[in-house]
DSSP file (Angstrom, degrees, kcal/mol; ACC not computed):
  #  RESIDUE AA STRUCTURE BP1 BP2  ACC     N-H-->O    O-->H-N    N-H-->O    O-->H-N    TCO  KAPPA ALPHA  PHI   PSI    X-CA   Y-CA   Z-CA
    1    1 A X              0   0    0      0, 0.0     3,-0.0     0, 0.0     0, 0.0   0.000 360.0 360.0 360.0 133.4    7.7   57.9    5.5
    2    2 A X     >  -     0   0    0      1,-0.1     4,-1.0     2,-0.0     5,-0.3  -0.077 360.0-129.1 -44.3 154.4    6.1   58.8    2.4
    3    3 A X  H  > S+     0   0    0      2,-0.2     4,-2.1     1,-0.1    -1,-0.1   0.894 116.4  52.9 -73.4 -37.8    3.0   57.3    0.6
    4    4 A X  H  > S+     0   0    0      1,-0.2     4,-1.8     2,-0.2    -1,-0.1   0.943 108.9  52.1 -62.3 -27.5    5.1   57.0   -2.6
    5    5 A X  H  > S+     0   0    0      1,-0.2     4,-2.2     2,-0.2     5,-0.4   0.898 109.8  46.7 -80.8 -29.3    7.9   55.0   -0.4
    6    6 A X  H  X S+     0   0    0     -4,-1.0     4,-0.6     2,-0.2    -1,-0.2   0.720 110.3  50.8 -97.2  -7.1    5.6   52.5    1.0
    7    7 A X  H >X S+     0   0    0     -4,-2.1     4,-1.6    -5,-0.3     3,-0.7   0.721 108.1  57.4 -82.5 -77.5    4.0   51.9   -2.4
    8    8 A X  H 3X S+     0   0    0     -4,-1.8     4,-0.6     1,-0.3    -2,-0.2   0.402 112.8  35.8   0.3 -60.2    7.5   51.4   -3.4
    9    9 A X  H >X S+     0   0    0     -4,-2.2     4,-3.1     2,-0.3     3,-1.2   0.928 114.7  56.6 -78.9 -48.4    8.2   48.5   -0.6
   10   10 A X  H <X S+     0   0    0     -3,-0.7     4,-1.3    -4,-0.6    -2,-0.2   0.952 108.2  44.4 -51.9 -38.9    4.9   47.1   -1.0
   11   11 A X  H 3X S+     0   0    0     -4,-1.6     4,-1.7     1,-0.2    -1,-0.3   0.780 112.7  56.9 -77.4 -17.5    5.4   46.6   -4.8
   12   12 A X  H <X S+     0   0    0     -3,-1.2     4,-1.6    -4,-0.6    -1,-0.2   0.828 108.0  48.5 -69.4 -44.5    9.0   45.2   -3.9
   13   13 A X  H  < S+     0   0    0     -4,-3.1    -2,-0.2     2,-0.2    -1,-0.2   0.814 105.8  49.9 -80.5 -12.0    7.5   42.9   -1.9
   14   14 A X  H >X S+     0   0    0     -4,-1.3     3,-3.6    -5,-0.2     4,-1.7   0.993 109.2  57.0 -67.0 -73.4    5.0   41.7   -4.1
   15   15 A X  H 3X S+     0   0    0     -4,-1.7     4,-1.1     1,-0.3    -2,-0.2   0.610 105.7  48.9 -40.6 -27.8    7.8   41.4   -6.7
   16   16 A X  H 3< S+     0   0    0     -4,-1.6    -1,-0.3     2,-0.2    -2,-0.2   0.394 111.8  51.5-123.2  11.9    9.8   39.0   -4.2
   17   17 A X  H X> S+     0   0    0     -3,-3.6     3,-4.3    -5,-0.2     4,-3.4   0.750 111.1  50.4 -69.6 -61.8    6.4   36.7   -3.5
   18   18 A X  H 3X S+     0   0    0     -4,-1.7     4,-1.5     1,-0.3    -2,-0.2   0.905 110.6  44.2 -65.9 -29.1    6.1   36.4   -6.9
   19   19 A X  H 3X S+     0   0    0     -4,-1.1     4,-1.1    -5,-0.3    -1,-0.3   0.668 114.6  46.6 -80.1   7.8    9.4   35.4   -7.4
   20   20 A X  H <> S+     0   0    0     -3,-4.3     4,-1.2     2,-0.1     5,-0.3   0.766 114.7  50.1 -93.7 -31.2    9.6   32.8   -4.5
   21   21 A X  H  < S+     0   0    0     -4,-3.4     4,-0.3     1,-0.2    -2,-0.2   0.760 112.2  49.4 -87.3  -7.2    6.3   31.5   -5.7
   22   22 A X  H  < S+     0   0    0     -4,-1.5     4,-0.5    -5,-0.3    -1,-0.2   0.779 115.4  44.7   0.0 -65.5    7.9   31.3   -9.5
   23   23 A X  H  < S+     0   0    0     -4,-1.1     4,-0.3     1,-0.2    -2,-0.2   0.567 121.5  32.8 -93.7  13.0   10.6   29.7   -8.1
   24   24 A X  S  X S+     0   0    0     -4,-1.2     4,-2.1     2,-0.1     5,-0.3   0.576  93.5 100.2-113.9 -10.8    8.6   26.9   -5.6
   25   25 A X  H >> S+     0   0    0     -5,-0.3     4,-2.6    -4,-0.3     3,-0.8   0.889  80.7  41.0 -55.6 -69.4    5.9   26.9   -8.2
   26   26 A X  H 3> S+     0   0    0     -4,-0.5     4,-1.7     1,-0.3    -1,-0.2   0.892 112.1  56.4 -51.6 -57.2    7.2   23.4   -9.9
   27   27 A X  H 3> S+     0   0    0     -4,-0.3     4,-1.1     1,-0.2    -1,-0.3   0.876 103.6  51.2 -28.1 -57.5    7.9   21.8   -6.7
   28   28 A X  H <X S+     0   0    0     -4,-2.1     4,-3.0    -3,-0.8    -2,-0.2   0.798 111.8  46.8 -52.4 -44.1    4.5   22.3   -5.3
   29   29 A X  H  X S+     0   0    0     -4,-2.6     4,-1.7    -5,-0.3    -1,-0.2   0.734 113.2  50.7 -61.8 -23.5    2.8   20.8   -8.3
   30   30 A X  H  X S+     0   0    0     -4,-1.7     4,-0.7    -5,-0.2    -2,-0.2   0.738 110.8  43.8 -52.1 -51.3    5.1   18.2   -8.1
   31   31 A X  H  X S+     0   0    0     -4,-1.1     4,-1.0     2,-0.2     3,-0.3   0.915 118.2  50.9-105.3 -56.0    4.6   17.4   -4.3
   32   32 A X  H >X S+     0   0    0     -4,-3.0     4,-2.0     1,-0.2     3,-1.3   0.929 107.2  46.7 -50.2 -60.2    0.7   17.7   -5.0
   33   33 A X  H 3X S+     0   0    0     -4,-1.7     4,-2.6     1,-0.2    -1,-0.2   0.877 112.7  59.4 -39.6 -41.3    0.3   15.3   -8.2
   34   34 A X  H 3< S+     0   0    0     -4,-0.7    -1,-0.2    -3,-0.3    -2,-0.2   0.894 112.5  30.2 -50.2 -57.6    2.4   13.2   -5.9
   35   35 A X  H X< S+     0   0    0     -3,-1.3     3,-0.6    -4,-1.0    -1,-0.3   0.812 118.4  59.7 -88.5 -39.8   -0.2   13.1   -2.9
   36   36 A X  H 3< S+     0   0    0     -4,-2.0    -2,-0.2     1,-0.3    -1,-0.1   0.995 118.3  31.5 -88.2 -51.8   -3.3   13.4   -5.9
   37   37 A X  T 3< S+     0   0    0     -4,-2.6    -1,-0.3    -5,-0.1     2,-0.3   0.314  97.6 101.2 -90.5  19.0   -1.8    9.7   -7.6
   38   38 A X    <   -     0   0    0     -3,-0.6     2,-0.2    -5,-0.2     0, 0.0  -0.760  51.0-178.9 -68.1 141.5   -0.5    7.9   -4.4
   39   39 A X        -     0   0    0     -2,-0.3    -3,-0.0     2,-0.0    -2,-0.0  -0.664  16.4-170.7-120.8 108.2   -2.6    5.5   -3.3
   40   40 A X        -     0   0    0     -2,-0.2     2,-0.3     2,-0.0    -2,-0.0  -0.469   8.3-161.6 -71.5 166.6   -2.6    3.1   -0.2
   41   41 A X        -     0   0    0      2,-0.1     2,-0.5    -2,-0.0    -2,-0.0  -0.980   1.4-159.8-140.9 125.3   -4.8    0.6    0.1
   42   42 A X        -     0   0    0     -2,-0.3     2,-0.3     2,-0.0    -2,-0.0  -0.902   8.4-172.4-113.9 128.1   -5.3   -1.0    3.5
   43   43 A X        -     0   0    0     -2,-0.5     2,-0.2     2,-0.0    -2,-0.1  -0.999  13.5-158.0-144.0 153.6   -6.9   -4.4    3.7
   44   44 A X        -     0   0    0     -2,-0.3     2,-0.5     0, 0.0    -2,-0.0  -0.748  29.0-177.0-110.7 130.3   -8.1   -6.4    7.1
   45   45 A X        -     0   0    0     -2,-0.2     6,-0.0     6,-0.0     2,-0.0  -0.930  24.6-115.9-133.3 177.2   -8.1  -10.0    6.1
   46   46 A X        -     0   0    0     -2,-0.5     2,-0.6     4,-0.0     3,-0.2  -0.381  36.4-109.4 -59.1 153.8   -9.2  -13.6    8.1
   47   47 A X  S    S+     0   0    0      1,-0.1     3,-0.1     3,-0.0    -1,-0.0  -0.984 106.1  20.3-101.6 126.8   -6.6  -16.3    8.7
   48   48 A X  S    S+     0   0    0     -2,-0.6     2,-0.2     1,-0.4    -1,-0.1   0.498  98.3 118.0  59.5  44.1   -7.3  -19.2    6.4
   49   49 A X        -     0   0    0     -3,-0.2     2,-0.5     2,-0.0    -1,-0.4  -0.665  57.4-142.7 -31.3 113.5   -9.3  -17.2    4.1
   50   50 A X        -     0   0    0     -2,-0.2     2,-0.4    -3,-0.1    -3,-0.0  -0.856  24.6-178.1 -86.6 131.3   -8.4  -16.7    0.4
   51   51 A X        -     0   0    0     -2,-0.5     2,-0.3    -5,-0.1    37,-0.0  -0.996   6.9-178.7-131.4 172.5   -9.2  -13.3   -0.6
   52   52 A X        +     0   0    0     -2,-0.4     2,-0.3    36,-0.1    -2,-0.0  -0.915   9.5 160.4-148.9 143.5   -8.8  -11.5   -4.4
   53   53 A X        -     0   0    0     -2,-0.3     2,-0.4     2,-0.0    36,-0.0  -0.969  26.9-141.7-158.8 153.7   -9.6   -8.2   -5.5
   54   54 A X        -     0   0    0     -2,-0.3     2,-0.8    35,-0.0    -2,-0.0  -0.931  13.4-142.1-122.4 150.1   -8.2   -6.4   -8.6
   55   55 A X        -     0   0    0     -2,-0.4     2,-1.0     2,-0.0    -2,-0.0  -0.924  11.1-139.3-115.3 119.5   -7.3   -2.6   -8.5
   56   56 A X        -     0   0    0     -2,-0.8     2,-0.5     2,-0.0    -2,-0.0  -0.592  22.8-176.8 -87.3 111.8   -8.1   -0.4  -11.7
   57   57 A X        -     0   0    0     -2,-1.0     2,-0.4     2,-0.0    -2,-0.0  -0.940  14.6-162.6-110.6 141.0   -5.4    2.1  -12.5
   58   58 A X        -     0   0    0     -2,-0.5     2,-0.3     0, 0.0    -2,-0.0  -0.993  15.4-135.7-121.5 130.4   -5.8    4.2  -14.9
   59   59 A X        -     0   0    0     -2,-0.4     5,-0.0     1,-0.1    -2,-0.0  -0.698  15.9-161.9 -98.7 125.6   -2.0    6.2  -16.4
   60   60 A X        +     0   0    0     -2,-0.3     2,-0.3     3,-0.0    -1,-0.1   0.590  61.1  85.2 -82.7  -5.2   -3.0    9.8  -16.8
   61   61 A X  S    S-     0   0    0      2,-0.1     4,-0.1     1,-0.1    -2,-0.1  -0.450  79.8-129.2 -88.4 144.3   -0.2   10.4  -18.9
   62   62 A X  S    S+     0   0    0     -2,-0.3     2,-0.3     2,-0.1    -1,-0.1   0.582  88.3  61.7 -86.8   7.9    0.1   10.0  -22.4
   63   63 A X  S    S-     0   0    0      1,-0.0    -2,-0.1     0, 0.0     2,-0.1  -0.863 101.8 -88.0-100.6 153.4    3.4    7.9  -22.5
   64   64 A X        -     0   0    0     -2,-0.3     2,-0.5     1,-0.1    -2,-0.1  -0.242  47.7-168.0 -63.4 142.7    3.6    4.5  -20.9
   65   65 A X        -     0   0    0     -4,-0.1     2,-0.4    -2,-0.1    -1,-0.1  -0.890  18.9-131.7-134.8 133.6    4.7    4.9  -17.0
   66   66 A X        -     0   0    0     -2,-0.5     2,-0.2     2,-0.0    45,-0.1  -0.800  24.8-167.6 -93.3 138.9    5.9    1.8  -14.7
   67   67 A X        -     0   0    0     44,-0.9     2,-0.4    -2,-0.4     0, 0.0  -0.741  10.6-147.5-112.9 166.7    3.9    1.8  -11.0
   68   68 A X        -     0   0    0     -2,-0.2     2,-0.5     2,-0.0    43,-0.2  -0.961   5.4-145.2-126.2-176.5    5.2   -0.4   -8.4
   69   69 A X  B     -A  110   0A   0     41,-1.1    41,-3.3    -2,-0.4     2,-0.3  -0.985  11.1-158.8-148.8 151.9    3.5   -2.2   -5.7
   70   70 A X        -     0   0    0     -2,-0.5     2,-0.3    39,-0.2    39,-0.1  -0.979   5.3-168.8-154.9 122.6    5.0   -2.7   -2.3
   71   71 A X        +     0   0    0     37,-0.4     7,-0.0    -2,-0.3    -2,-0.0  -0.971   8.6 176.2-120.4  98.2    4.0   -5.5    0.2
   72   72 A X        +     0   0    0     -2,-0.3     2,-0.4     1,-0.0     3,-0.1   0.372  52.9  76.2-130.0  56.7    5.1   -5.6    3.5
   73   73 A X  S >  S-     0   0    0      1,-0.2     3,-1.5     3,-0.2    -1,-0.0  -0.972  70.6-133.5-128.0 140.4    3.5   -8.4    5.4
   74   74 A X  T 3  S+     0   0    0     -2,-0.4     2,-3.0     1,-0.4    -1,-0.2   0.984 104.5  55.5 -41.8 -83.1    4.9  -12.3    4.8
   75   75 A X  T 3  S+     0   0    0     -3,-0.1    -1,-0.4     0, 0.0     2,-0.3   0.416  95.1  66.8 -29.2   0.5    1.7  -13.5    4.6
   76   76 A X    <   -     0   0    0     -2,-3.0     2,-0.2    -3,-1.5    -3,-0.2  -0.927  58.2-178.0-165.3 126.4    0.1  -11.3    1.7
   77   77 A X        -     0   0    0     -2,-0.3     2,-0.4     0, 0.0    -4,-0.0  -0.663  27.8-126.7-117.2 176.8    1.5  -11.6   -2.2
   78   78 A X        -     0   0    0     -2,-0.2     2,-0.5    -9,-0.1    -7,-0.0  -0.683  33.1-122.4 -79.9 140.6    0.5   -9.8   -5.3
   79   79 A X        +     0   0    0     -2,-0.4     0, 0.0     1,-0.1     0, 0.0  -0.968  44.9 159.4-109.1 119.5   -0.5  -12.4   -8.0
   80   80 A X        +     0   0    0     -2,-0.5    23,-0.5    22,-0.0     2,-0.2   0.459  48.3  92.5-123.9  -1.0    1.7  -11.7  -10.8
   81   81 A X     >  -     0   0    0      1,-0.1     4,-1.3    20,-0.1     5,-0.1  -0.520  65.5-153.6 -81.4 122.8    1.3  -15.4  -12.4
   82   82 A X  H  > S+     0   0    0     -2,-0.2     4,-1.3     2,-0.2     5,-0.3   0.879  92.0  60.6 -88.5 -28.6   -1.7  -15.1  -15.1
   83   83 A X  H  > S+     0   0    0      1,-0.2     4,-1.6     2,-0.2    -1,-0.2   0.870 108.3  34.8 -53.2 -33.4   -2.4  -18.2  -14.7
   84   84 A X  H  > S+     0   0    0      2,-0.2     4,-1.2     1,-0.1    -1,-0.2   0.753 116.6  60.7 -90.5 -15.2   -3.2  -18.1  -11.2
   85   85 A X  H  < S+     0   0    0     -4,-1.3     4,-0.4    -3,-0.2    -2,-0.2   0.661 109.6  41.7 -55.4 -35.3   -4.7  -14.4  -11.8
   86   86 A X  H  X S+     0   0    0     -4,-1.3     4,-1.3     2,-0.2    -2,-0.2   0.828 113.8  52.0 -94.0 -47.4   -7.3  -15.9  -14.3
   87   87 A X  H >X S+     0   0    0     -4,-1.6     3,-3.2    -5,-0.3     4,-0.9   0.914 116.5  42.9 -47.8 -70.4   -8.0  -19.2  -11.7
   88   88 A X  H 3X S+     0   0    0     -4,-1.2     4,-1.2     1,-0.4    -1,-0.2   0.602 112.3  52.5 -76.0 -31.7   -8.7  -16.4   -8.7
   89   89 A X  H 34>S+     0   0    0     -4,-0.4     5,-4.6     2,-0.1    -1,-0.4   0.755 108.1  51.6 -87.1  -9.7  -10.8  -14.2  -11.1
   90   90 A X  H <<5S+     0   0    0     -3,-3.2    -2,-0.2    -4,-1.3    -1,-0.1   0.831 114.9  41.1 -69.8 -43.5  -12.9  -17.3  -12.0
   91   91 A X  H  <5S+     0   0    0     -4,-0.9    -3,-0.2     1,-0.2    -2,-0.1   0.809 121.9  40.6 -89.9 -21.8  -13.6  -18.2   -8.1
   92   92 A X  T  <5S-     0   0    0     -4,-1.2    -1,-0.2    -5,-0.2    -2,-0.1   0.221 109.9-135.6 -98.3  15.6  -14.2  -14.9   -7.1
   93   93 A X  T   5 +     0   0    0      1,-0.1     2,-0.3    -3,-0.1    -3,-0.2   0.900  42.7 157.0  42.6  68.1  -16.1  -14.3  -10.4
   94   94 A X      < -     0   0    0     -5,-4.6     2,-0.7     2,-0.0    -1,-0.1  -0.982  34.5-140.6-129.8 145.1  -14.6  -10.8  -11.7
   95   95 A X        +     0   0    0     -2,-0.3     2,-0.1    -5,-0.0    -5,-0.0  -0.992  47.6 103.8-125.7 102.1  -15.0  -10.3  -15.1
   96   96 A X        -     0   0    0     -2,-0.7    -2,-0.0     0, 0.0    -7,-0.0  -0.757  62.8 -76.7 179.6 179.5  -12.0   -8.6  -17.0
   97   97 A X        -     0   0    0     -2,-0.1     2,-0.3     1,-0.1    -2,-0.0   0.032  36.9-137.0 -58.8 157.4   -9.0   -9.2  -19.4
   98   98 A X        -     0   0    0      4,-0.0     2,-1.3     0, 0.0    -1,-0.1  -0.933  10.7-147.8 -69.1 109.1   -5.8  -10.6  -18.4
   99   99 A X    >   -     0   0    0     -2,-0.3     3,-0.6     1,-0.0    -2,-0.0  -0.546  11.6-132.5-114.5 111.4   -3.0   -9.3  -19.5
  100  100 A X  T 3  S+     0   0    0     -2,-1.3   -19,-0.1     1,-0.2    -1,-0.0   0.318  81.1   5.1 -38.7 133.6   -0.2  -11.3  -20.0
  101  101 A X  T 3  S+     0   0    0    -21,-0.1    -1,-0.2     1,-0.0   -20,-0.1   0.878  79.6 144.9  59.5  27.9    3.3  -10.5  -18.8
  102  102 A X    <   +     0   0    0     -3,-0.6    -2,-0.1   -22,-0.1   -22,-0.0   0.973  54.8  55.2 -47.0 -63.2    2.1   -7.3  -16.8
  103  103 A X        -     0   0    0    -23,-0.5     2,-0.2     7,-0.0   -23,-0.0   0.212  60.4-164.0 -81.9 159.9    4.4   -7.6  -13.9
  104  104 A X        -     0   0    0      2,-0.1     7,-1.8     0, 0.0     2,-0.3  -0.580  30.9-130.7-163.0  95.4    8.6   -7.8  -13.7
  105  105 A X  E     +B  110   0A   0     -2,-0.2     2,-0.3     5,-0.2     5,-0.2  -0.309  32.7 169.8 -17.0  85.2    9.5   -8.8  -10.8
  106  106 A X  E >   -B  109   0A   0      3,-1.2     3,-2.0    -2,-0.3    -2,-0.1  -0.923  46.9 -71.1-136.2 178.0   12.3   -7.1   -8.3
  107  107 A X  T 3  S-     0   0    0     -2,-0.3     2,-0.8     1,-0.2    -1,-0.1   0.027 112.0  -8.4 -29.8 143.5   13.7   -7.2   -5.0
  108  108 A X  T 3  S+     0   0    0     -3,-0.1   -37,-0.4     2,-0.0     2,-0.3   0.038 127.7  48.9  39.5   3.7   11.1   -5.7   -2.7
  109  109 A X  E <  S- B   0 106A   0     -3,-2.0    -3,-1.2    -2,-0.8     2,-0.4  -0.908  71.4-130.6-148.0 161.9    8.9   -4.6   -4.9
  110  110 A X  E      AB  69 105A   0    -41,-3.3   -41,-1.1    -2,-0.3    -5,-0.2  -0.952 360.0 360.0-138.5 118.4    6.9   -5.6   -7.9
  111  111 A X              0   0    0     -7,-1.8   -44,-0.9    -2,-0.4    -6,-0.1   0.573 360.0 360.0 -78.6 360.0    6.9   -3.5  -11.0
């Protein structure tokens, strides 16, 4: 085989990386941003023990985006009541706004 025919294939095959990584390119960024803004949060708690804790999110986007938050042990709620959000930030003394009407409720999840 020639030298010119195996630059030939080599540059053919570079041509048909760069087009698979062209065409997976949006996927991957996709499936990364995905993993970067997931978060779990795992928390160990007492039985018959209140605890409260507030989580800061921050929307990296410049249009408004809906999150949801996904509970799946009986025992354990989200507080989605501001009134009982503002009691629970008083006894566990965290200082910052409320905001009213965050939350909308659905089946198995709360947006």
């Amino acid at each position: 085989m020639t030298n010119r025919k195996i630059r030939e294939l080599r540059e053919n095959d570079l041509r048909t990386i760069s087009m698979y990584r062209q065409q997976t390119k949006h996927e991957d960024i996709a499936h990364h941003l995905m993993n970067f803004i997931t978060r779990e949060v795992n928390i160990r708690l007492m039985p018959g023990y209140v605890e409260f804790f507030e989580y800061t999110l921050q929307n990296p986007y410049p249009e408004q985006h809906s999150i949801s938050i996904a509970c799946d042990d009986d025992e354990l709620s989200v507080v989605t009541d501001a009134r009982e959000w503002r009691r629970l930030k008083t006894l566990f003394v965290v200082s910052s706004d409320t905001e009213e009407n965050m939350f909308t409720n659905q089946p198995g999840s709360i947006d």
